[in-house]
ChimeraX commands (.cxc) that place a marker at each C-alpha (Angstrom):
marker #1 position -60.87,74.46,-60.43 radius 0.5
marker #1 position -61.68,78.31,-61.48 radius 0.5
marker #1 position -64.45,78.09,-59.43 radius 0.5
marker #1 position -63.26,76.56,-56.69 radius 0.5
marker #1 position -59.94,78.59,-56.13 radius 0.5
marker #1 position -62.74,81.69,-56.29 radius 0.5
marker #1 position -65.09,80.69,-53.98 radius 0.5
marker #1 position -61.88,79.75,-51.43 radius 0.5
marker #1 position -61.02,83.15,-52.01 radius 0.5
marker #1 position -64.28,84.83,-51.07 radius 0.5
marker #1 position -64.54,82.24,-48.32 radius 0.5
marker #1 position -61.10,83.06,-47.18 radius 0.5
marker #1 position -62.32,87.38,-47.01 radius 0.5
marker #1 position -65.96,85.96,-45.01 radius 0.5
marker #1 position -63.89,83.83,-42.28 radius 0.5
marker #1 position -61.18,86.98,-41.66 radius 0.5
marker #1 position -64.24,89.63,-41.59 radius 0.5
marker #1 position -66.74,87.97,-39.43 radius 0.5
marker #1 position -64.48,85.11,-37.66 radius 0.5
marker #1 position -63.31,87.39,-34.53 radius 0.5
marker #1 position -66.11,88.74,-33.92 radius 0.5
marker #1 position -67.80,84.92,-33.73 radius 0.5
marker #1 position -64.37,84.21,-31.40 radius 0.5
marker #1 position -65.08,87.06,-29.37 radius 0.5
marker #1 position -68.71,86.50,-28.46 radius 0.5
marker #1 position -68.41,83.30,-28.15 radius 0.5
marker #1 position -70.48,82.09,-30.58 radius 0.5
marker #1 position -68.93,79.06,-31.88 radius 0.5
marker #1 position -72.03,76.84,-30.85 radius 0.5
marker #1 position -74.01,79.26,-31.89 radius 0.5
marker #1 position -72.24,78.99,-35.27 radius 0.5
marker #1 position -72.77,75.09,-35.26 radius 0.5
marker #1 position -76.47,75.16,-34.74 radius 0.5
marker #1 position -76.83,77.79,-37.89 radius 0.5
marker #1 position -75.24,75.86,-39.74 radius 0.5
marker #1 position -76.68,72.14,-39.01 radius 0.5
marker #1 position -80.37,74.28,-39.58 radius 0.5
marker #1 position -79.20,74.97,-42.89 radius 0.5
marker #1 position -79.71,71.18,-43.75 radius 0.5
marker #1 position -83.51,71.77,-43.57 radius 0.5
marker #1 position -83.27,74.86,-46.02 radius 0.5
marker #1 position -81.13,72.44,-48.55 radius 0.5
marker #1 position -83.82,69.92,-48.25 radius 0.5
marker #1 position -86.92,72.15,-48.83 radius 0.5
marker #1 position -84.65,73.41,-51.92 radius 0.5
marker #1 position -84.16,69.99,-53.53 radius 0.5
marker #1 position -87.43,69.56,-53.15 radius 0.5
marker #1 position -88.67,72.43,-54.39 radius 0.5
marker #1 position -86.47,72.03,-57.20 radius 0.5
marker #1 position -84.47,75.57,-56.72 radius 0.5
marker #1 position -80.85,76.72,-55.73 radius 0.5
marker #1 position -79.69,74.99,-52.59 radius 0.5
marker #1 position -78.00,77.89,-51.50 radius 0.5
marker #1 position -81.01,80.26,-51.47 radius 0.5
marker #1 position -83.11,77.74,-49.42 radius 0.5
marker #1 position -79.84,77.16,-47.23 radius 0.5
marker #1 position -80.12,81.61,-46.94 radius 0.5
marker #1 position -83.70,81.68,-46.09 radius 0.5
marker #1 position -83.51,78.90,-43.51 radius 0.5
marker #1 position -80.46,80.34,-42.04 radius 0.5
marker #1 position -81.54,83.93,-41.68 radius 0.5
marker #1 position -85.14,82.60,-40.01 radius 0.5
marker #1 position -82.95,80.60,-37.79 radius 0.5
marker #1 position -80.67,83.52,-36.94 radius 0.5
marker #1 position -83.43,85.81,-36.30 radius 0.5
marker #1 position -85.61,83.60,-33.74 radius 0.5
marker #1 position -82.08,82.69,-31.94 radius 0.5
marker #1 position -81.45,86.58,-31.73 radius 0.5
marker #1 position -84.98,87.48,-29.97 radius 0.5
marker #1 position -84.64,84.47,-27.25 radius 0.5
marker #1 position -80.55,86.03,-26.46 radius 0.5
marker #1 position -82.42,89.19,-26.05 radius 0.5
marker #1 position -85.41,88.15,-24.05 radius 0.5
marker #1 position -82.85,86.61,-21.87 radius 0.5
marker #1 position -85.01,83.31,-21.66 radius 0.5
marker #1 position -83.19,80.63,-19.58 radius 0.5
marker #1 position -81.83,77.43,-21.53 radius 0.5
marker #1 position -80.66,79.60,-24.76 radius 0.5
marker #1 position -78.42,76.21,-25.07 radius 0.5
marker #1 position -81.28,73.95,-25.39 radius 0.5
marker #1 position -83.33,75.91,-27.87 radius 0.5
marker #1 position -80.26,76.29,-30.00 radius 0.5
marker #1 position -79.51,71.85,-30.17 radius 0.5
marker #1 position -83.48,71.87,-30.67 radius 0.5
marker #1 position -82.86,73.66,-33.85 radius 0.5
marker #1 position -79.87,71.53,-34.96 radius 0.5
marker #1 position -81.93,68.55,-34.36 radius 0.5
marker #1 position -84.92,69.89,-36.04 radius 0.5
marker #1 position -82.91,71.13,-38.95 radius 0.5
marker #1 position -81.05,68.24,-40.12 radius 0.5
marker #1 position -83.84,66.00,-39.74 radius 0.5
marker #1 position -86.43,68.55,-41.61 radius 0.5
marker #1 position -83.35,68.34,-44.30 radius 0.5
marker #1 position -82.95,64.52,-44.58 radius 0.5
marker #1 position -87.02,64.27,-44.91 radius 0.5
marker #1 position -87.13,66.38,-47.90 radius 0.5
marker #1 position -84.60,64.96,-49.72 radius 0.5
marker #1 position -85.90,61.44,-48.86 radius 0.5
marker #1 position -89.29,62.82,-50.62 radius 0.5
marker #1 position -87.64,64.05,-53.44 radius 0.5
marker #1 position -88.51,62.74,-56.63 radius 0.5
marker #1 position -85.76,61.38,-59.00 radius 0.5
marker #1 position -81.78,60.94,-57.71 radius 0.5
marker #1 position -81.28,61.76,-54.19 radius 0.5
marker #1 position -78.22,64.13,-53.79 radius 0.5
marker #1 position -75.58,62.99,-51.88 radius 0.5
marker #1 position -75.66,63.94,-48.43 radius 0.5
marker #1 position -71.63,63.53,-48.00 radius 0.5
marker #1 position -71.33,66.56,-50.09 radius 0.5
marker #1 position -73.62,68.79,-47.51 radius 0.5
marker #1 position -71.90,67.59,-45.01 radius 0.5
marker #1 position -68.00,67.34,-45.65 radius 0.5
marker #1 position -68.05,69.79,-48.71 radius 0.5
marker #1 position -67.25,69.87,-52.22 radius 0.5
marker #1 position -65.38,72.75,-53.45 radius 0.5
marker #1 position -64.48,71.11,-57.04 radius 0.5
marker #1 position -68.15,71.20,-57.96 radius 0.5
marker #1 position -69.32,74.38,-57.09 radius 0.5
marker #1 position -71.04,75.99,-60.08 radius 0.5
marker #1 position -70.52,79.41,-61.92 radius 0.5
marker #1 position -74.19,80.49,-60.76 radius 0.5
marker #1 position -73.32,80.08,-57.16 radius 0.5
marker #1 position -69.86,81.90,-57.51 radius 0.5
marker #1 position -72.05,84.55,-57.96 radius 0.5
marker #1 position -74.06,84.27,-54.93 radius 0.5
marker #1 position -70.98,83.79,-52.90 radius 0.5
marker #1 position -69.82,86.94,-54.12 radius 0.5
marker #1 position -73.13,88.68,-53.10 radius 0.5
marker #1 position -72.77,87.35,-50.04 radius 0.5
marker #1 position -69.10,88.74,-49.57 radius 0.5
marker #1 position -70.17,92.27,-50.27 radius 0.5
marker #1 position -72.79,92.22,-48.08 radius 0.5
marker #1 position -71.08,90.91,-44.95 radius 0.5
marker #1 position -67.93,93.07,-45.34 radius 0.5
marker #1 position -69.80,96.04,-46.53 radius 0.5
marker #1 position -72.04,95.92,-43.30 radius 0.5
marker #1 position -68.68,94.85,-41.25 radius 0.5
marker #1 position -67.10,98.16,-42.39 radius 0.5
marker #1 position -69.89,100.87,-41.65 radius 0.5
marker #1 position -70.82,99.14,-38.65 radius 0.5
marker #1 position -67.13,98.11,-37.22 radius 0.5
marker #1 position -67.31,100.48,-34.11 radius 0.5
marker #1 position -70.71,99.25,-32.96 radius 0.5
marker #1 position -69.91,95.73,-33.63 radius 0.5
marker #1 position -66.10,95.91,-31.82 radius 0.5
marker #1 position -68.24,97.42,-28.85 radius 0.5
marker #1 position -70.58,94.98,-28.71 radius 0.5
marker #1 position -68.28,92.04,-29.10 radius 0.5
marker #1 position -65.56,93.78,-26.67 radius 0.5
marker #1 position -67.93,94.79,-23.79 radius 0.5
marker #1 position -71.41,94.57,-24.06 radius 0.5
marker #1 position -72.35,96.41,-21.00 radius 0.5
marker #1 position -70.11,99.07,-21.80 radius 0.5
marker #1 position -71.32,99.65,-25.19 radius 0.5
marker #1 position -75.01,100.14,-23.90 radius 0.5
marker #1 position -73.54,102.90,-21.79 radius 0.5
marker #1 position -72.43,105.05,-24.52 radius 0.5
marker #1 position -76.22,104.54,-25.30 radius 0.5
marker #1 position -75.38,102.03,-28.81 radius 0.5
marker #1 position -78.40,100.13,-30.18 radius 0.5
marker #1 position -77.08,97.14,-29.23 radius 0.5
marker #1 position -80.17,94.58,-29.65 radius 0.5
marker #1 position -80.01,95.89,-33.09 radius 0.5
marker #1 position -75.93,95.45,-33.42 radius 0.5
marker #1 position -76.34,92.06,-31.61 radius 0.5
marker #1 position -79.10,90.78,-34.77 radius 0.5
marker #1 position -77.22,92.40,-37.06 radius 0.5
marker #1 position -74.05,90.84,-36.04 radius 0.5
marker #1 position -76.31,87.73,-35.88 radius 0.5
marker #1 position -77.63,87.64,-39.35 radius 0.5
marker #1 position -73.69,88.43,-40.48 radius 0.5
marker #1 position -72.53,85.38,-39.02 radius 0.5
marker #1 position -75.83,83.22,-40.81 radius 0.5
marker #1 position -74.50,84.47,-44.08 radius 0.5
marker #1 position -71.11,83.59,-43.54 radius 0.5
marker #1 position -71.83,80.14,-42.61 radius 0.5
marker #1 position -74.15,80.00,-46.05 radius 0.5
marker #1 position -71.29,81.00,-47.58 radius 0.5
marker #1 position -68.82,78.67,-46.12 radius 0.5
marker #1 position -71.09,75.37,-46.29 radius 0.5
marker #1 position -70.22,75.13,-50.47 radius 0.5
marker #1 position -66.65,74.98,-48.85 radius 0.5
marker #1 position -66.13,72.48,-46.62 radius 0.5
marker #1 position -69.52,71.45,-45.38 radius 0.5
marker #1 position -72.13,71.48,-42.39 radius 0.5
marker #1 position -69.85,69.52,-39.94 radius 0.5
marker #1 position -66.64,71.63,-40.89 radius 0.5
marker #1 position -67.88,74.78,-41.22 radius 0.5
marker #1 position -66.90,75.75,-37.45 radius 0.5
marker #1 position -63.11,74.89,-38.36 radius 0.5
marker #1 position -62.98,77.69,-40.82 radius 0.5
marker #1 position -64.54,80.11,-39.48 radius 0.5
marker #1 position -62.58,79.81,-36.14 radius 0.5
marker #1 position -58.92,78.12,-37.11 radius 0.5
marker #1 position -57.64,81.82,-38.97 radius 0.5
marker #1 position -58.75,83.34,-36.16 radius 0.5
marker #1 position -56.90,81.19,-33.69 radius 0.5
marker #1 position -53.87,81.44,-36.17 radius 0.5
marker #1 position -54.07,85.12,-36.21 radius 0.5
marker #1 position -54.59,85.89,-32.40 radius 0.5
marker #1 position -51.25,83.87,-32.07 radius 0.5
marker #1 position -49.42,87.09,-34.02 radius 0.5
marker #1 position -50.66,89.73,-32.84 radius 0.5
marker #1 position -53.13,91.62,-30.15 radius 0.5
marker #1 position -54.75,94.09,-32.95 radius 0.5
marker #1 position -58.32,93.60,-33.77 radius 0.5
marker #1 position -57.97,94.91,-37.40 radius 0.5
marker #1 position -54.56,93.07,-37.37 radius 0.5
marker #1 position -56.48,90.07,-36.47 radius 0.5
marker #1 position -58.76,90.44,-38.97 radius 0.5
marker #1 position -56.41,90.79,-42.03 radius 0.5
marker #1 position -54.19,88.08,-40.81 radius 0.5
marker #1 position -57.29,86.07,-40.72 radius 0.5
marker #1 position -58.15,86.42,-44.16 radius 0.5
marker #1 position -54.93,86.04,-45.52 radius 0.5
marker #1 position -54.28,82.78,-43.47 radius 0.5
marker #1 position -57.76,81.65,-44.55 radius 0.5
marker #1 position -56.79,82.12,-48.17 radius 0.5
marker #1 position -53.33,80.46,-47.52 radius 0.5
marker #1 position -55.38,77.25,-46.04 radius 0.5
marker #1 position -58.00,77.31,-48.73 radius 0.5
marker #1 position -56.03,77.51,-51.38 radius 0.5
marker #1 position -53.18,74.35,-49.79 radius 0.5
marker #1 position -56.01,72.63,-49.06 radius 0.5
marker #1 position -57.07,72.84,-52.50 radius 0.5
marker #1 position -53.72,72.16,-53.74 radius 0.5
marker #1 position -54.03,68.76,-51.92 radius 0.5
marker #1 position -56.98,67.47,-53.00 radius 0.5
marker #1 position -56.20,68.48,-56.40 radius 0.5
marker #1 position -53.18,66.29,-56.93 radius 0.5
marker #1 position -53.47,63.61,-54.12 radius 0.5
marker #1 position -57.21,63.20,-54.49 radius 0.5
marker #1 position -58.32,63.63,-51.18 radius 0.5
marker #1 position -61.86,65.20,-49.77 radius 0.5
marker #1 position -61.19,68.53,-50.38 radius 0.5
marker #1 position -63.27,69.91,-47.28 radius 0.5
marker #1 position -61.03,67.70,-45.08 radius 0.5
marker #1 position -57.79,69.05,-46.54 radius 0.5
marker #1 position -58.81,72.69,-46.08 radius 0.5
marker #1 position -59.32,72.22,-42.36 radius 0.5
marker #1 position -56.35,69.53,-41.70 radius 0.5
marker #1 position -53.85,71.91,-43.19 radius 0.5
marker #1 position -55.35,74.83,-41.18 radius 0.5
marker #1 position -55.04,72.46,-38.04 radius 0.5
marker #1 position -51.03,71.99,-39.17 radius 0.5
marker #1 position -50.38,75.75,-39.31 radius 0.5
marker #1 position -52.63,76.24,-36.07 radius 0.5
marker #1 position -49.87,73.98,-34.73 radius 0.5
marker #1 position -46.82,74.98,-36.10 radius 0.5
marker #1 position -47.33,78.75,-34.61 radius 0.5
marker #1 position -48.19,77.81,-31.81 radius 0.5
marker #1 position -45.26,75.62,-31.15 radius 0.5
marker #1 position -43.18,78.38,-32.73 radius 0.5
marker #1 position -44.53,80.68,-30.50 radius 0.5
marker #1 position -43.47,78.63,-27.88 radius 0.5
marker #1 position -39.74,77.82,-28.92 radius 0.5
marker #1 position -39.29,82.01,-29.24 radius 0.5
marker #1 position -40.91,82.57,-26.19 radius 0.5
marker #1 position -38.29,80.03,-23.88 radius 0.5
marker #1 position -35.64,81.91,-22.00 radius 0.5
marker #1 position -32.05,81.25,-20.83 radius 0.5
marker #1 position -33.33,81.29,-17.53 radius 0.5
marker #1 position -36.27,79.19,-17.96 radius 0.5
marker #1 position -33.98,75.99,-18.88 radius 0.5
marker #1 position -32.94,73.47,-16.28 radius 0.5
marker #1 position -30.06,74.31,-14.15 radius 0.5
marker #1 position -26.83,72.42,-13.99 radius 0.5
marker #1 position -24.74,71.35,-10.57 radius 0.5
marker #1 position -23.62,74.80,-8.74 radius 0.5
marker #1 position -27.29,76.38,-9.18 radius 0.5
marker #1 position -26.05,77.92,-12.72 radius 0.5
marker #1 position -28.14,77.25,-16.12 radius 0.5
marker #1 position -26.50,74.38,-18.15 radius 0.5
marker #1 position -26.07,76.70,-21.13 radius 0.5
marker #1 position -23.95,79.18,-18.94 radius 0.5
marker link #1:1,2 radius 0.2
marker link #1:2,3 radius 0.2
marker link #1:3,4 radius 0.2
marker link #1:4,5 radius 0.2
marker link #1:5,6 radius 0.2
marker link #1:6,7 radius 0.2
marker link #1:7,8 radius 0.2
marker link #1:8,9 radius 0.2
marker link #1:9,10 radius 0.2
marker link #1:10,11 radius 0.2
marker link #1:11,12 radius 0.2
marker link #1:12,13 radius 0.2
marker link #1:13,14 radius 0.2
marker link #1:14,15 radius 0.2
marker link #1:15,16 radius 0.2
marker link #1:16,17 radius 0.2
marker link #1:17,18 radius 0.2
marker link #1:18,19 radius 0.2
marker link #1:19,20 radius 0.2
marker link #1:20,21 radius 0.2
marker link #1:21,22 radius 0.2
marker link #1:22,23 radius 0.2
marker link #1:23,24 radius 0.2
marker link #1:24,25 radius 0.2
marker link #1:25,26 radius 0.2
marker link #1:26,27 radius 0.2
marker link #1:27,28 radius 0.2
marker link #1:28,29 radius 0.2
marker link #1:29,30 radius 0.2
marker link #1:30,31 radius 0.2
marker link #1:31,32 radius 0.2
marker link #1:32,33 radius 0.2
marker link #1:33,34 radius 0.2
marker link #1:34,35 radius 0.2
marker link #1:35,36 radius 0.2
marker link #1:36,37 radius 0.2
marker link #1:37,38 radius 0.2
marker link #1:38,39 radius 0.2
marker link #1:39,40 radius 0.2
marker link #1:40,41 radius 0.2
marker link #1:41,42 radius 0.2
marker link #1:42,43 radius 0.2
marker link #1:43,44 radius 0.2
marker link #1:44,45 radius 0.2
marker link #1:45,46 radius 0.2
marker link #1:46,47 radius 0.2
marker link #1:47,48 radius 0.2
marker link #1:48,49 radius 0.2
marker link #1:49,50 radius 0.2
marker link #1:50,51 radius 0.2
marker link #1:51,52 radius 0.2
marker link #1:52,53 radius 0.2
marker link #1:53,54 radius 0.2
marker link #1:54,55 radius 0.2
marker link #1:55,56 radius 0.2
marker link #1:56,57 radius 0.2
marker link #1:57,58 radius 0.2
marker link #1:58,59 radius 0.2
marker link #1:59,60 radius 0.2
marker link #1:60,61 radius 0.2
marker link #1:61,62 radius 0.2
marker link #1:62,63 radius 0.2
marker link #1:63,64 radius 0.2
marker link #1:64,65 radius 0.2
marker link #1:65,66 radius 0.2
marker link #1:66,67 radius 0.2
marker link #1:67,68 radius 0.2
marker link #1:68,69 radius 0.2
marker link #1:69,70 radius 0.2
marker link #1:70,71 radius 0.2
marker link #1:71,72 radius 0.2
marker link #1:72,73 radius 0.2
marker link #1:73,74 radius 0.2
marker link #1:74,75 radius 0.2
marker link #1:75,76 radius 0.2
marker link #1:76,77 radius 0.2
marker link #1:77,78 radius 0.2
marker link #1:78,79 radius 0.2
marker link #1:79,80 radius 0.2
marker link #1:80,81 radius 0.2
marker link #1:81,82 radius 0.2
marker link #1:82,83 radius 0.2
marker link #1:83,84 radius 0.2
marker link #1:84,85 radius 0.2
marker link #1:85,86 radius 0.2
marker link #1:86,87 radius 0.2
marker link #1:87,88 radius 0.2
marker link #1:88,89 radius 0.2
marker link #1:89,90 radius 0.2
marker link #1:90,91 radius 0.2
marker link #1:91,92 radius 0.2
marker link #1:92,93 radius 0.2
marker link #1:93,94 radius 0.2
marker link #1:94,95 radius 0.2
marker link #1:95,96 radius 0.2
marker link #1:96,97 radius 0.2
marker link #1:97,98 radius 0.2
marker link #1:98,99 radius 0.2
marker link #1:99,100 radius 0.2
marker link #1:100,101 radius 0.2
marker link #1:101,102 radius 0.2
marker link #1:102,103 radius 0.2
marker link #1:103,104 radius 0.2
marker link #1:104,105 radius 0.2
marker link #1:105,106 radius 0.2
marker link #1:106,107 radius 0.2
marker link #1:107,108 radius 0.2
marker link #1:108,109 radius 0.2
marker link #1:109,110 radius 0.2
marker link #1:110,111 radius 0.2
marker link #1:111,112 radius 0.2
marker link #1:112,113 radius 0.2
marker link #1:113,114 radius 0.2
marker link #1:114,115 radius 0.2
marker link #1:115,116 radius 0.2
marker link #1:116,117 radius 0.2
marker link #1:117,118 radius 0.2
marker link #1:118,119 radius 0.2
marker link #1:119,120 radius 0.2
marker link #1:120,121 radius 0.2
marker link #1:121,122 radius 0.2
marker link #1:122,123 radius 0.2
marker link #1:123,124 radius 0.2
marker link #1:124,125 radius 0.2
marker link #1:125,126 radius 0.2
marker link #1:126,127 radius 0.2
marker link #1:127,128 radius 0.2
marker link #1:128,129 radius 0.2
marker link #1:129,130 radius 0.2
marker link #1:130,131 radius 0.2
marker link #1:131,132 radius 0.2
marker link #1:132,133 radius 0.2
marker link #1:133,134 radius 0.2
marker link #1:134,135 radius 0.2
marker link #1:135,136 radius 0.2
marker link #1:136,137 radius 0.2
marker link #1:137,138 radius 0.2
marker link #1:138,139 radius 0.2
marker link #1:139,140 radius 0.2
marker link #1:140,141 radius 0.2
marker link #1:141,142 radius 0.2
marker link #1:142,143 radius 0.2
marker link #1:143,144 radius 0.2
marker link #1:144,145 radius 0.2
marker link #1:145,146 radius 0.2
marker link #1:146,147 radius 0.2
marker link #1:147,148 radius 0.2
marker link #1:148,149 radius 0.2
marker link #1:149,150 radius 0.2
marker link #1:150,151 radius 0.2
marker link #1:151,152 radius 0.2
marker link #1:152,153 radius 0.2
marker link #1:153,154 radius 0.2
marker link #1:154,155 radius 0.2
marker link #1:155,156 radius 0.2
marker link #1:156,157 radius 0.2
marker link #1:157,158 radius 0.2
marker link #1:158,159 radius 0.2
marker link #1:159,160 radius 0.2
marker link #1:160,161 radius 0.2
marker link #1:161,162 radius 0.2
marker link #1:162,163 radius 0.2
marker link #1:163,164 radius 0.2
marker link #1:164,165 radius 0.2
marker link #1:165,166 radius 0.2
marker link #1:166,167 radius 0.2
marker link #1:167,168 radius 0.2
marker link #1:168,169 radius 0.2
marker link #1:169,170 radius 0.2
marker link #1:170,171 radius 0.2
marker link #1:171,172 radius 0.2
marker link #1:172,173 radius 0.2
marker link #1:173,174 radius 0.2
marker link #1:174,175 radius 0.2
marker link #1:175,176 radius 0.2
marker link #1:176,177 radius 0.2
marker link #1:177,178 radius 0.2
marker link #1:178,179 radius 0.2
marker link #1:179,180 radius 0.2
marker link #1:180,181 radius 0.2
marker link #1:181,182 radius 0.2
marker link #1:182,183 radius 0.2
marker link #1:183,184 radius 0.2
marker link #1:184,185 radius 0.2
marker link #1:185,186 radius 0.2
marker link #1:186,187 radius 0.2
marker link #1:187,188 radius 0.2
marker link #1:188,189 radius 0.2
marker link #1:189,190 radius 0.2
marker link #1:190,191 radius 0.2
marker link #1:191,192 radius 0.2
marker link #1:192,193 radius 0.2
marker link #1:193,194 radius 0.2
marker link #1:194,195 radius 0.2
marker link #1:195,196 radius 0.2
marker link #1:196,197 radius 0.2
marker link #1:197,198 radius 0.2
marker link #1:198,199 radius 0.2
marker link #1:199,200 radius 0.2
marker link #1:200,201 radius 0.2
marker link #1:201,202 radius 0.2
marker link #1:202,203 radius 0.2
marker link #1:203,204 radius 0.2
marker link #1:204,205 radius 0.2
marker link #1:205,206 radius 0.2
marker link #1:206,207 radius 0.2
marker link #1:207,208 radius 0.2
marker link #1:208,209 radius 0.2
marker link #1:209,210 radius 0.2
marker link #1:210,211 radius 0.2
marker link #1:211,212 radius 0.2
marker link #1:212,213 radius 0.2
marker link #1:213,214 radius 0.2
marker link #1:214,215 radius 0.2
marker link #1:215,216 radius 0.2
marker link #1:216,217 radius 0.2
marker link #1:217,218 radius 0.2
marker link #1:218,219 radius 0.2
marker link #1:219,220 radius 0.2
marker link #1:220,221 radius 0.2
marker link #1:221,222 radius 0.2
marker link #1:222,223 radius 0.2
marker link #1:223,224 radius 0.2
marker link #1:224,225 radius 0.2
marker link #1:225,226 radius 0.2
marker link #1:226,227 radius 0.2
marker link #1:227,228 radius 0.2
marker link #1:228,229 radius 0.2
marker link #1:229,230 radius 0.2
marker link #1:230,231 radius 0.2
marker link #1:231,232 radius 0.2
marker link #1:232,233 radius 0.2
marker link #1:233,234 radius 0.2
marker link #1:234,235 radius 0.2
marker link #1:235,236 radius 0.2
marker link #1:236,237 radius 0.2
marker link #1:237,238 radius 0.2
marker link #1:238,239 radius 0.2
marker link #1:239,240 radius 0.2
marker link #1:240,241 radius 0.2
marker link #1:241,242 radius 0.2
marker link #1:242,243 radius 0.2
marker link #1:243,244 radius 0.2
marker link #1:244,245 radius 0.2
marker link #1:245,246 radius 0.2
marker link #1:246,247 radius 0.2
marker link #1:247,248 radius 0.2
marker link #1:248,249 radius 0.2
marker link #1:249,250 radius 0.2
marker link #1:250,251 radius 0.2
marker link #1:251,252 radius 0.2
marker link #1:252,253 radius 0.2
marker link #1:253,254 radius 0.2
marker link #1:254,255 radius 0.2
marker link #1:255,256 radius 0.2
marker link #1:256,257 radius 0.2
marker link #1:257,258 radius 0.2
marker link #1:258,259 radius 0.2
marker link #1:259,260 radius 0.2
marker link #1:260,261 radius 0.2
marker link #1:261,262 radius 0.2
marker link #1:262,263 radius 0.2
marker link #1:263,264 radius 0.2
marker link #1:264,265 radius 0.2
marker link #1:265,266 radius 0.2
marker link #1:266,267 radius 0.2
marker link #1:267,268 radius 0.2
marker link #1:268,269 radius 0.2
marker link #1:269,270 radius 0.2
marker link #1:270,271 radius 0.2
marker link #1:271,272 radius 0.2
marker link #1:272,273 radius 0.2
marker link #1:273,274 radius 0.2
marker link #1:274,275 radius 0.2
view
C-alpha cells in the first residue's frame, strides 16, 4: 500500500506536468498509440527476463521518436501510421509473452493496472521518471507553451520547434511509461486527460491548470485507491471512475453557478417566475 499510495503520487505530479500540454496539442490519440506500443516492449522484457518497465521505456521512446519524424515530414495519413503501431505493438507484446518460458503473466494487469503490486525497485524508476519529465517541463516551459499555444507563431520568434515538438514528444512517452504501472494500457488516456479536463473547468491559467491538475490527480489517485482498498475493486478502474465523478460534479456545478435570474422561464405577464 506504501508503494502504491507513492507511485499515485508521482503519477498524480506526471499527469498535472505533461497532461495540458497533451490536451492542448491534441495528442490524445497520439497518447493511445504510445501507450498500446508499450505492450511489445513488456513482451520483449518478459522474455528477456528483465524489468518490464525498462523494455516498456525503450519501446516507447523508439515509438515516440519515429512518430515525431513522420509529424515533421508532414507525410499524409499520420493517423494510419500511428493505429499501425498500436496494432503492431500489442500483437509483438502478446507473441513474446506467449513464447515465454515458465508462467505467463497476466495480461489483465498490463492492461487495466495494478497499483497494489507495484514493487519497491520500480518506485524508483517512477521517481526517475518524475524528475526527468518535470525537470525538462520547467527549463523548457516557454518553448513548450509556444509550441503547444501556436505553433506557427512560435516558429516566428525563430524557436527550434522540431526539436521542442520531439522533445515534448518523448515527455509525453515517459509519462505514459510511468502511468501504465497505474492503471494500465487501456486507461492510461483517462489519467492523463480527466485532471486536465477537471482543471480547465476552474480556471483559464496555464500554470493554474497545471497545479490544479496535479493536485486533482493526486485527489483521484489516492480515492481511487481508497476504494479498492476496502471494497476490493480493480484498482485501475476506481482511479478513473472516481475521476469521471468529479469530472461530473464540476461540471454540473459549474453549470448551477453559472444560471441566471433571467435565464429561468418566465411566468404569465412576461416577468420571471422568481420575481
Amino acid at each position: 500500500m506504501q508503494n502504491a499510495i507513492l507511485v499515485g503520487i508521482m503519477a498524480s505530479i506526471v499527469c498535472g506536468v505533461i497532461g495540458p500540454f497533451i490536451v492542448t496539442r491534441r495528442m490524445v490519440f497520439i497518447s493511445g498509440g504510445l501507450s498500446h506500443t508499450a505492450f511489445g516492449g513488456l513482451g520483449i522484457a518478459y522474455w528477456l527476463g528483465i524489468r518490464p518497465l525498462i523494455g516498456a521505456t525503450a519501446f516507447v521512446l523508439a515509438a515516440a521518436i519515429l512518430i515525431s519524424r513522420q509529424e515533421e515530414k508532414k507525410m499524409s495519413r499520420n493517423d494510419l501510421f500511428i493505429g499501425i503501431l498500436w496494432a503492431v505493438g500489442v500483437a509483438t507484446g502478446i507473441v513474446f509473452i506467449h513464447m515465454t518460458p515458465g508462467y505467463a503473466p497476466d495480461l489483465m494487469t498490463f492492461l487495466f493496472g495494478n497499483i497494489l503490486t507495484v514493487p519497491r525497485a520500480d518506485v524508483i524508476i517512477t521517481l526517475f521518471l518524475v524528475l526527468i519529465v518535470s525537470g525538462a517541463v520547467m527549463i523548457f516551459y516557454n518553448g513548450f507553451v509556444a509550441v503547444a499555444l501556436d505553433e506557427e507563431y512560435a516558429r516566428a520568434r525563430r524557436l527550434p520547434v522540431a526539436a521542442l515538438k520531439m522533445g515534448l514528444m518523448i515527455l509525453t512517452a515517459l509519462s505514459i511509461v510511468t502511468l501504465i504501472q497505474v492503471v494500465g494500457i487501456l486507461l492510461v488516456i483517462a489519467l492523463l486527460t480527466i485532471p486536465v479536463a477537471v482543471a480547465s473547468e476552474l480556471s483559464m491559467n496555464f500554470r493554474r491548470i497545471m497545479l490544479l491538475s496535479i493536485l486533482c490527480g493526486i485527489l483521484i489517485c489516492l480515492s481511487g485507491l481508497m476504494v479498492s482498498y476496502f471494497i476490493e475493486f480493480p484498482s485501475g478502474a476506481s482511479i478513473i471512475l472516481i475521476g469521471g465523478l468529479l469530472l461530473g460534479s464540476v461540471k454540473l456545478a459549474g453549470r448551477l453557478r453559472g444560471r441566471r435570474p433571467a435565464d429561468r422561464p418566465e411566468g404569465p405577464g412576461g416577468r420571471s417566475k422568481e420575481t
